[in-house]
Backbone as numpy.savetxt, mean C-alpha at the origin, in Angstrom:
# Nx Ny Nz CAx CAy CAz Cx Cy Cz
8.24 3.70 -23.21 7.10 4.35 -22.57 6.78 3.72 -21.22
6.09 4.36 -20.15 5.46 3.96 -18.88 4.76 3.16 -18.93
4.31 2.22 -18.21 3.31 1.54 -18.24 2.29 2.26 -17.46
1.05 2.00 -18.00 -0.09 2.37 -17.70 -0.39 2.19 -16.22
-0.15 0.55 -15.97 -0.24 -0.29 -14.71 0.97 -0.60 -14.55
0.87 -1.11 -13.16 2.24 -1.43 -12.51 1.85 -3.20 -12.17
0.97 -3.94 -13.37 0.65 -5.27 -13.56 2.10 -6.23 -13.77
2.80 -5.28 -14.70 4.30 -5.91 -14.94 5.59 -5.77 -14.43
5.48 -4.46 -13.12 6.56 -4.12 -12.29 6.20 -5.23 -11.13
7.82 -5.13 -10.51 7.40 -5.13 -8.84 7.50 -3.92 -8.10
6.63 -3.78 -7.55 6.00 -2.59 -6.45 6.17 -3.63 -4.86
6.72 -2.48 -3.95 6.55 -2.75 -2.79 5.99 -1.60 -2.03
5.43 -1.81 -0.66 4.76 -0.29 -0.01 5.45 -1.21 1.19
6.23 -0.05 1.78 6.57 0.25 2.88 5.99 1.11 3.87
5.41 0.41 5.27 5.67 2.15 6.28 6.28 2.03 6.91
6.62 3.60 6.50 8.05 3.95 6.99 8.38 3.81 8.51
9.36 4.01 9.18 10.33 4.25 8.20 11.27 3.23 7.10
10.44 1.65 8.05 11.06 0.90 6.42 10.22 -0.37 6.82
9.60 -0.35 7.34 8.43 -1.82 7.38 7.63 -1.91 6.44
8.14 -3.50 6.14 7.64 -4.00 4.80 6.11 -4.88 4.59
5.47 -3.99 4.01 3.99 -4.05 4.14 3.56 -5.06 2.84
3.92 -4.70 2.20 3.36 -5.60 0.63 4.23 -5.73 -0.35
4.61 -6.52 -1.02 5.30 -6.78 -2.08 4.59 -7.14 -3.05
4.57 -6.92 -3.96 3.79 -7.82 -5.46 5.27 -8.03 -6.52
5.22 -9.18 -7.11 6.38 -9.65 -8.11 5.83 -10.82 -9.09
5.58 -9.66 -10.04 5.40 -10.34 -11.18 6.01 -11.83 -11.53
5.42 -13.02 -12.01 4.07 -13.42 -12.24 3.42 -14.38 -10.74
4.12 -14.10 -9.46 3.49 -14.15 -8.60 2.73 -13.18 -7.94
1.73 -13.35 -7.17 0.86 -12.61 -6.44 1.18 -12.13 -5.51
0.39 -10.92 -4.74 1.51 -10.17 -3.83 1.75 -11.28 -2.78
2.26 -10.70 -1.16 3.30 -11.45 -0.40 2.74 -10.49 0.86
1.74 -10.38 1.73 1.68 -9.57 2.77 2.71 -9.80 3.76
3.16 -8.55 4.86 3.90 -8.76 5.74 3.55 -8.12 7.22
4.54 -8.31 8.00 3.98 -7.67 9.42 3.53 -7.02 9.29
3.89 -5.46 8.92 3.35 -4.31 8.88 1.92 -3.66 8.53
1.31 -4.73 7.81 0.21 -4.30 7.69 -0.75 -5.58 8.12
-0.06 -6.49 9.21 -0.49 -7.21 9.55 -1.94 -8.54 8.50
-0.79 -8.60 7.68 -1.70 -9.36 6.63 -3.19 -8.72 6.22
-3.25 -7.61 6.72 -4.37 -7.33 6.19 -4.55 -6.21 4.56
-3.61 -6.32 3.98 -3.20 -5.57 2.82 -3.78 -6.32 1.39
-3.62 -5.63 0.67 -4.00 -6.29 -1.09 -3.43 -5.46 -1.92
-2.63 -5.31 -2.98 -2.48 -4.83 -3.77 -3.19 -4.52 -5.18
-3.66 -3.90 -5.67 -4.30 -4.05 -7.14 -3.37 -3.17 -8.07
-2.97 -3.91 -9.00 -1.94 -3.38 -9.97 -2.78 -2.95 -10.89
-3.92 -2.99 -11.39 -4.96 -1.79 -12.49 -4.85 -0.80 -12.23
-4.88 -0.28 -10.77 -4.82 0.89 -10.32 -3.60 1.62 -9.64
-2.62 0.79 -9.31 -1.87 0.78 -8.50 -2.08 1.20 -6.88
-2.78 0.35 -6.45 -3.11 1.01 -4.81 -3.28 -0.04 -4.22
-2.73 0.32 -2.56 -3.04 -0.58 -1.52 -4.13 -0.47 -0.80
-4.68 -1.43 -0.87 -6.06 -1.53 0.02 -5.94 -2.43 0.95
-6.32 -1.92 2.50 -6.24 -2.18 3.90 -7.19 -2.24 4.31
-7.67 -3.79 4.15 -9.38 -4.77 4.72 -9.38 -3.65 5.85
-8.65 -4.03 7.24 -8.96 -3.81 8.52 -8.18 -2.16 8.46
-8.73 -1.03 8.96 -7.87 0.17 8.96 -8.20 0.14 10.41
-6.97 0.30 11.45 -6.55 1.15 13.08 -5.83 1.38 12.80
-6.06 2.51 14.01 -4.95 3.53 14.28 -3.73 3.22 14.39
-3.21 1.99 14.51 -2.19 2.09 13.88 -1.32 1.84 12.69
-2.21 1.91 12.03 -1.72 2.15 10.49 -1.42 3.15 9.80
-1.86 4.29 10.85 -1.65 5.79 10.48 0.31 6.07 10.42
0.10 6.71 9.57 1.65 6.54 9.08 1.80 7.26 7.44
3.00 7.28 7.42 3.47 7.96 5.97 4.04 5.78 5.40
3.69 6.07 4.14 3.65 4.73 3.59 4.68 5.64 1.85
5.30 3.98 1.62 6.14 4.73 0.47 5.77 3.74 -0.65
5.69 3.62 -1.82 5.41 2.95 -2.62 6.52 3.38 -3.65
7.36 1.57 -3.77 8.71 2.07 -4.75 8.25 0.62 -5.71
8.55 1.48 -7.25 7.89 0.78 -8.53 8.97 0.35 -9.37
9.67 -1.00 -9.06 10.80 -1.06 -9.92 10.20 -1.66 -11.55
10.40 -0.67 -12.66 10.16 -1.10 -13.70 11.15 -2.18 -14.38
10.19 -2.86 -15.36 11.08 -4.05 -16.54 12.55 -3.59 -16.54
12.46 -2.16 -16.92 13.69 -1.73 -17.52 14.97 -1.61 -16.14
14.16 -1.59 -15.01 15.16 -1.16 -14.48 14.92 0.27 -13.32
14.09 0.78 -13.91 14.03 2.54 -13.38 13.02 1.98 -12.64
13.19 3.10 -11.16 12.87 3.30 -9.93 11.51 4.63 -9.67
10.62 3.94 -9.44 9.43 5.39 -8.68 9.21 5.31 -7.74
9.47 6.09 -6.67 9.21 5.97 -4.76 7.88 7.34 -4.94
6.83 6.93 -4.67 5.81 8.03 -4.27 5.29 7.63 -2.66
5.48 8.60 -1.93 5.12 8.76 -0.28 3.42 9.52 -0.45
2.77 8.68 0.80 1.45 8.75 0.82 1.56 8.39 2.61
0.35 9.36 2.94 0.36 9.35 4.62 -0.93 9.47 4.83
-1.01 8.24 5.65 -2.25 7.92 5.82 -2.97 8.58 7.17
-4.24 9.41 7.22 -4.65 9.64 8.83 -6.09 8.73 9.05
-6.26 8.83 9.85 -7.09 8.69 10.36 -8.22 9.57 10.94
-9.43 9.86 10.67 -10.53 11.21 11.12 -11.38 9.94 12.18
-11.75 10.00 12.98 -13.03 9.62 12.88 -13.97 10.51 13.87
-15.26 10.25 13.47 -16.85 11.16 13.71 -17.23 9.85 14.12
-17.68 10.50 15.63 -18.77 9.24 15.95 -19.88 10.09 16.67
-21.10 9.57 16.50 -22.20 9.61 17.08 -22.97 8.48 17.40
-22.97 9.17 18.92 -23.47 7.91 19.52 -22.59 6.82 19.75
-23.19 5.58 19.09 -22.54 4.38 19.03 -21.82 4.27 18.12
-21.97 4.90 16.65 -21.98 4.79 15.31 -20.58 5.48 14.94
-19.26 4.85 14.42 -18.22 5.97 14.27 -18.03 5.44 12.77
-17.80 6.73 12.07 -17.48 6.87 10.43 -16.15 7.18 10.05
-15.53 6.44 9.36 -14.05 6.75 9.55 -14.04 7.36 8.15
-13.32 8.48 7.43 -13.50 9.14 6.66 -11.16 9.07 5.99
């Protein structure tokens, strides 16, 4: 069966087209890299990357590949934009 979490895989997120943003490897903690300029975290409960600092240039298609215990491979692509609304002084990034 799948695991629920990806607590016991290693997961890496790349943006593309192959800059290496985060690694996590079980039973060490993740490993930030250029690409997301250390500002990355991984949480394996949920499986998602969370990016303290978001600019524009982080906007990008990002790939997340989940090598399980067993062996088997999940690549899911996620693209990130950027909106932002400002008024005034005040900008809301959405």
């Amino acid at each position: 069966p799948m695991n629920q979490t990806a607590c016991n895989d290693v997961v890496e997120w790349r943006r593309q087209p192959s800059a290496l943003c985060l690694k996590y490897d079980p039973p060490n903690s993740s490993s930030g890299f250029g690409a997301c300029n250390g500002t990355a975290q991984f949480h394996c409960q949920n499986n998602s990357l969370v990016l303290n600092t978001v600019i524009y240039e982080h906007e990008g298609t990002y790939m997340e590949k989940i090598i399980s215990q067993d062996g088997s491979v999940k690549k899911i692509y996620i693209t990130l934009k950027i909106i932002c609304k400002c008024a005034r002084d005040l900008c809301i990034f959405l």
